[in-house]
C-alpha positions as CSV (number, residue, x, y, z in Angstrom):
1,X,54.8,30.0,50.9
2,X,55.8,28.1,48.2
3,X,58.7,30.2,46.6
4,X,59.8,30.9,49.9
5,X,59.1,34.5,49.2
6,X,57.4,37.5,50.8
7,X,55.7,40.7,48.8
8,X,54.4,43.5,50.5
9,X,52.2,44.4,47.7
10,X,48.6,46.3,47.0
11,X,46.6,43.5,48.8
12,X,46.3,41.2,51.9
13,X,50.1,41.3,52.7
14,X,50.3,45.3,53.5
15,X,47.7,44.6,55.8
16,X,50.1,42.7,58.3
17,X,52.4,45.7,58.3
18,X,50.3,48.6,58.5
19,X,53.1,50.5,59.5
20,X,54.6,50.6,55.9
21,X,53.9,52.6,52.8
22,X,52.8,49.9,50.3
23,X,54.9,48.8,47.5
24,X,53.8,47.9,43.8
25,X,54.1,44.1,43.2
26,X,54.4,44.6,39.4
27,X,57.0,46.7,38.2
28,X,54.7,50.1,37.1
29,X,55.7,52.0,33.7
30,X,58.3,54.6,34.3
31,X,58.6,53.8,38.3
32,X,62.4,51.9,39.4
33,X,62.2,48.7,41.2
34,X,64.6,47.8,43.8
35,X,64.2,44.0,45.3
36,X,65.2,43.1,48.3
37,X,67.1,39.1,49.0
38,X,67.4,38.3,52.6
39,X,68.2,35.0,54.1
40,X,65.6,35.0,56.9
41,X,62.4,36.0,57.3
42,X,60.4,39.0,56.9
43,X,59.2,39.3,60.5
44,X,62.8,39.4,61.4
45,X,64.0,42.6,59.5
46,X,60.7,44.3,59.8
47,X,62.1,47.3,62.4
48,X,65.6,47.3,60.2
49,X,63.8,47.8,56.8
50,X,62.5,51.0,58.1
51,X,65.9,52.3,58.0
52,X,66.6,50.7,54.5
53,X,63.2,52.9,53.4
54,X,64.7,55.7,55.2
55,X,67.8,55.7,52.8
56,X,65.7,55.8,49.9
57,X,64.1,58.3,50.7
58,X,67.1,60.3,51.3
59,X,68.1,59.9,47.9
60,X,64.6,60.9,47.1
61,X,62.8,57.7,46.9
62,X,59.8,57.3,48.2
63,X,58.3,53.1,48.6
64,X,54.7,53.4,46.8
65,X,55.6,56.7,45.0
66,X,58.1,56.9,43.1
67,X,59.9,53.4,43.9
68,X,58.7,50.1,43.7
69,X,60.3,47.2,46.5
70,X,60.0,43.2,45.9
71,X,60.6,41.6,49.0
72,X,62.3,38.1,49.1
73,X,63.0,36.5,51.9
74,X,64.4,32.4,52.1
75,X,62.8,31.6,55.5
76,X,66.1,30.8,56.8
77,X,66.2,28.0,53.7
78,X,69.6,29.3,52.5
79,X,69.1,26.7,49.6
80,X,66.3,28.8,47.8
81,X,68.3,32.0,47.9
82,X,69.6,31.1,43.8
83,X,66.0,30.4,43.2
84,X,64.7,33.7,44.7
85,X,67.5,35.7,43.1
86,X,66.9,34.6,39.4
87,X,63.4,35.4,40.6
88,X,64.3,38.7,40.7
89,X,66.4,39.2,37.7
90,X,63.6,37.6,35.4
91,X,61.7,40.6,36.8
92,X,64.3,42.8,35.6
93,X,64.5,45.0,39.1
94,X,66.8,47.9,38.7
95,X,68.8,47.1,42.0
96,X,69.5,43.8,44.6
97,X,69.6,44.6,48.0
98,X,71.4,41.1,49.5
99,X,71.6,41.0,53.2
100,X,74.2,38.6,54.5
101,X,76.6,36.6,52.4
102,X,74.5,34.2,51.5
103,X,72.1,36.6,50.0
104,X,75.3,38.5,48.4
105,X,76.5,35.2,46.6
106,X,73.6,34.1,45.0
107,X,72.2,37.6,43.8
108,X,76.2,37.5,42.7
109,X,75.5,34.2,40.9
110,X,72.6,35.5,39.2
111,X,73.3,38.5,37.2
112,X,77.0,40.1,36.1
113,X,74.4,43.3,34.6
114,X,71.8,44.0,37.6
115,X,73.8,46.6,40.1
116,X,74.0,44.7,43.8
117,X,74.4,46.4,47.0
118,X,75.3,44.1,49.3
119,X,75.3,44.2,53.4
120,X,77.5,41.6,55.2
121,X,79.4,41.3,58.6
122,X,82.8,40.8,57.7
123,X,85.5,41.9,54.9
124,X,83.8,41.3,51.4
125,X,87.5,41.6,49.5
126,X,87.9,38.7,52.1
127,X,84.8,37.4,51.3
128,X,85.1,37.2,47.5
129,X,82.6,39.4,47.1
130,X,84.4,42.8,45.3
131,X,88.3,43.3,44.2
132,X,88.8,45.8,46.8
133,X,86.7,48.0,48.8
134,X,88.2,51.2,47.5
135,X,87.7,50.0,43.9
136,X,85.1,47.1,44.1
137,X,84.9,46.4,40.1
138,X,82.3,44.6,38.7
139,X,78.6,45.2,39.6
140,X,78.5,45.1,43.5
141,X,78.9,47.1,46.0
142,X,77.6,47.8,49.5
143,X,78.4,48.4,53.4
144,X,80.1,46.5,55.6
145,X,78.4,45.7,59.0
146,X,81.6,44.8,61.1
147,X,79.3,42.4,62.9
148,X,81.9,38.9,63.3
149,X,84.5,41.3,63.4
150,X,83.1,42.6,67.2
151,X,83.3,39.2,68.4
152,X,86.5,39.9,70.3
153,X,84.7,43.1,71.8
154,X,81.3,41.5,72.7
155,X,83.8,38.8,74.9
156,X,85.3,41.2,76.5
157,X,82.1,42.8,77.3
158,X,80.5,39.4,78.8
159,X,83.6,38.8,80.7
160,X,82.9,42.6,82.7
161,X,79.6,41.9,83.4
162,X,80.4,38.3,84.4
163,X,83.9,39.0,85.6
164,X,84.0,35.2,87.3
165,X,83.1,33.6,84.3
166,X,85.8,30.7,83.2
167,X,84.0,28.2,80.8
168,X,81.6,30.0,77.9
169,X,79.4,28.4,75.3
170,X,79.2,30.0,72.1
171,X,76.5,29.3,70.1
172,X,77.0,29.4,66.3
173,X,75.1,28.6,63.1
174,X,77.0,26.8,60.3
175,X,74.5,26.9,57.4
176,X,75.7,30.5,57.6
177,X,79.7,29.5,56.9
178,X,81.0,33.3,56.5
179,X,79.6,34.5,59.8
180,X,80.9,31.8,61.5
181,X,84.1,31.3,60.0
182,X,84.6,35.1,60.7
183,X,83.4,34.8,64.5
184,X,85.4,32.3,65.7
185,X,88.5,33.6,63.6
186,X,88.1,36.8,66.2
187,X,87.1,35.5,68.9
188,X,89.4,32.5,69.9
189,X,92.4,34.2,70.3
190,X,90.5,36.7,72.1
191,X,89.2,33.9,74.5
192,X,92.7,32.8,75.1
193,X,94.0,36.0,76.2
194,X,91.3,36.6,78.6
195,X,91.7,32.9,80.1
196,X,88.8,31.7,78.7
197,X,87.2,28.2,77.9
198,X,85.3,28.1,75.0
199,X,82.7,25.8,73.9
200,X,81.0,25.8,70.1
201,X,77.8,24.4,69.5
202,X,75.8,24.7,66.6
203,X,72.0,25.3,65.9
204,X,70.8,25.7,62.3
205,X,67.0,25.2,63.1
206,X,64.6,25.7,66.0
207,X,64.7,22.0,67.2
208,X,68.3,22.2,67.5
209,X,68.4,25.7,69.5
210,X,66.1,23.5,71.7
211,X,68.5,20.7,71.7
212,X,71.3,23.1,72.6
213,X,69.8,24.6,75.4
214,X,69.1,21.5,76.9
215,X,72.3,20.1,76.7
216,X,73.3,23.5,78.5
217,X,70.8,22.7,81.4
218,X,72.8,19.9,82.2
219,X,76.3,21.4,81.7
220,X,76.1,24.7,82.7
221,X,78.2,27.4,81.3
222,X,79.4,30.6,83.5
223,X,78.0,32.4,80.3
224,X,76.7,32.3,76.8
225,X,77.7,33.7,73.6
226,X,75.5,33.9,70.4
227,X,76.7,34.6,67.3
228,X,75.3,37.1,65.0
229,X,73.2,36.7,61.9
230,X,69.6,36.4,60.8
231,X,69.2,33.2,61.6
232,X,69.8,33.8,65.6
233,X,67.9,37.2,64.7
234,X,64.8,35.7,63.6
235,X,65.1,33.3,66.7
236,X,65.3,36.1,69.4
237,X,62.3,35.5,71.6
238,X,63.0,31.6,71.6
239,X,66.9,32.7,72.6
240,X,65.8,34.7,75.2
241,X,63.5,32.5,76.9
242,X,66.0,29.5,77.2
243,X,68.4,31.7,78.5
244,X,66.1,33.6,81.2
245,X,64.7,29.5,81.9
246,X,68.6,28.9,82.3
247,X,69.3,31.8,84.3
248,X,72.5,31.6,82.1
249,X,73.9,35.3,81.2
250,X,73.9,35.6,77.4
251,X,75.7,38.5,75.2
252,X,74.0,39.0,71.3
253,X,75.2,40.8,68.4
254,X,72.0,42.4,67.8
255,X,69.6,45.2,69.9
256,X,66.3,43.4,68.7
257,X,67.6,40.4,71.1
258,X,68.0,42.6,73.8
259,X,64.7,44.5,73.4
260,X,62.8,41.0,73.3
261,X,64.4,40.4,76.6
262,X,68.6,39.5,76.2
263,X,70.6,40.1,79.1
264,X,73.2,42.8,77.0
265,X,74.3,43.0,73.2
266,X,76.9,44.7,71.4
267,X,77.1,45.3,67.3
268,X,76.9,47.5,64.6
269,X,73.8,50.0,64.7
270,X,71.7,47.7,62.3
271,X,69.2,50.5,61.5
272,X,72.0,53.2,60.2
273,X,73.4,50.3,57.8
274,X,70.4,49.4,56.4
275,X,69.8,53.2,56.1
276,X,73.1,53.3,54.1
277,X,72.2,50.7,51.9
278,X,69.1,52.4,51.2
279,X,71.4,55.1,50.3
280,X,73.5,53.5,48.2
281,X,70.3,51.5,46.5
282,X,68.9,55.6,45.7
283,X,72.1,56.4,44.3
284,X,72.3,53.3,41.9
285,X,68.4,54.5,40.5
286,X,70.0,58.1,40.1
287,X,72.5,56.7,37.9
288,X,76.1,55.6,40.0
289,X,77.9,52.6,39.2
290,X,78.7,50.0,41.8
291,X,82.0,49.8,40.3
292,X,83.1,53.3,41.5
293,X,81.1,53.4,45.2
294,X,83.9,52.4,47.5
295,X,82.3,49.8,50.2
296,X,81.4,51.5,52.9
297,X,82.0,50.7,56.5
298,X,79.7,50.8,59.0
299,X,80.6,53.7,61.4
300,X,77.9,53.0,64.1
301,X,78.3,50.6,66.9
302,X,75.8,50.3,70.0
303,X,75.8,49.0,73.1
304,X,72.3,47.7,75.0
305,X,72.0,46.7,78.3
306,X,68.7,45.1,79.5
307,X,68.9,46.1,83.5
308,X,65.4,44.2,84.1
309,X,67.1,40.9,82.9
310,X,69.7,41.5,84.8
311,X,67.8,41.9,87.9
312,X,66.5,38.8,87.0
313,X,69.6,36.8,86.8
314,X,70.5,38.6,90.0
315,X,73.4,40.6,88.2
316,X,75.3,44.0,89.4
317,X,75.4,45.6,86.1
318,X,79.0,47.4,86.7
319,X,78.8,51.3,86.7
320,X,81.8,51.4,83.9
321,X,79.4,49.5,81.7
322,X,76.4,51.6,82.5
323,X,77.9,54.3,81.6
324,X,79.1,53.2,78.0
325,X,75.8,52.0,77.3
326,X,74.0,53.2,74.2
327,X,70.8,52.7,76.0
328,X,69.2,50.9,79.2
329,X,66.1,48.9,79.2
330,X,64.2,49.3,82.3
């Protein structure tokens, strides 16, 4: 795709997604239009946009009805993001959903008039994004995921189900800078309290995960760390599978991983944020100004234990962690 863009509109794209209630392309007389920026690809937020739809229609919006969505997503091209945004302001929407920083800056960039609501992983007063989250000024607003902040948590985590473990890789993506800068900022002094040796390397495409793992085969870690973000989302079933090839124990930020075959994960309950943005996107269409909606902060965090990959790796999952898990994949 040219524009780097996706639509699920009246015609051939719907038909991918069954699933969904289909959304106008063109922005119909009397009917909002919210669009939606995200950094990576549409395949790769398809189970969390449910939620996001779910918020709407909690604030009594229903996709196809009585709402219209333009979908945008950069393909994990962070440098069409500006072009994608001003995309979206041409068409006048009523509301930008931006998903990760990047998203977040360049709908930011954009427009100083079209309302924002904004999901990242890490402070956004820190960020740059708002004034304060109390008080965020301006015309953004949003939830934040808590996802970098975890780091320290999810180490701590990978250490009790690999209790020997002394030298870990952690895997990071640069082309997304906040994430990053926020992960490591948590979790290297977390690392050196627990004893740990950490190793960063970075992948910011598909040949390089490749590259990665292979210098792994030949330098094997006691376990694996990968950062959160859409690009490592969107890259889940590739993840997996060098780490099951590796029989190296990995820890994710995100459930999907885990569901597509990660050893564990540990992170903010994806699905209930994007439901809060939804929320907070409903409320912008009834009238609300970014300006007075405090940023909210992501109040549900999940654990996921995948016992078959552990069986695989030939892991003891310990009882104490079994029985904090959110859920167990058998």
């Amino acid at each position: 795709m040219k524009r780097r863009e996706f639509i699920v509109g009246l015609g051939g794209a719907a038909a991918a997604t069954s699933a969904w209630p289909l959304t106008a392309h063109a922005q119909q007389a009397g009917v909002p239009t919210v669009g939606f920026l995200h950094a990576s690809t549409f395949d790769a937020m398809a189970e969390l946009l449910r939620g996001f739809q779910q918020g709407l229609r909690d604030a009594g919006y229903v996709a196809g009805e009585n709402v219209a969505i333009e979908y945008r997503a950069a393909e994990n091209q962070l440098d069409q993001l500006p072009a994608l945004a001003a995309d979206l302001v041409r068409r006048r929407v009523n509301v930008i959903v931006a998903v990760s920083p990047a998203p977040a800056f360049a709908a930011k960039s954009a427009t100083t008039t079209i309302p924002i609501v904004f999901g990242v992983p890490d402070d956004p007063a820190r960020l740059g994004l708002v004034t304060s989250l109390a008080r965020p000024g301006g015309n953004l607003t949003g939830i934040n995921f808590f996802t970098a902040e975890l780091a320290g948590k999810r180490l701590e985590l990978l250490r009790e189900l690999v209790p020997g473990a002394v030298r870990v890789a952690v895997l990071v993506n640069r082309a997304s800078a906040a994430i990053t800068e926020a992960t490591l900022r948590d979790l290297e002094p977390a690392a050196r309290a627990m004893g740990l040796q950490i190793q960063v390397l970075n992948a910011d495409t598909s040949g390089e995960i490749d590259a990665v793992f292979a210098k792994l085969g030949r330098n094997r870690p006691d376990a694996l760390f990968v950062s959160s973000g859409p690009f490592f989302s969107s890259r889940r079933v590739q993840l997996t599978q060098w780490a099951a090839r590796l029989a190296i124990s990995a820890i994710y930020g995100s459930r999907l991983t885990a569901e597509a075959g990660g050893l564990m994960s540990y992170g903010t309950n994806r699905a209930d944020s994007f439901r809060q943005m939804g929320d907070y996107a409903g409320r912008i269409l009834k009238g609300a100004k970014p300006a007075d909606m405090p940023v909210a902060q992501a109040t549900k965090f999940e654990l996921v234990i995948n016992a078959q990959a552990a069986r695989i790796l030939g892991l003891a999952v310990p009882p104490s962690l079994l029985a904090r898990a959110d859920e167990v994949i058998e």
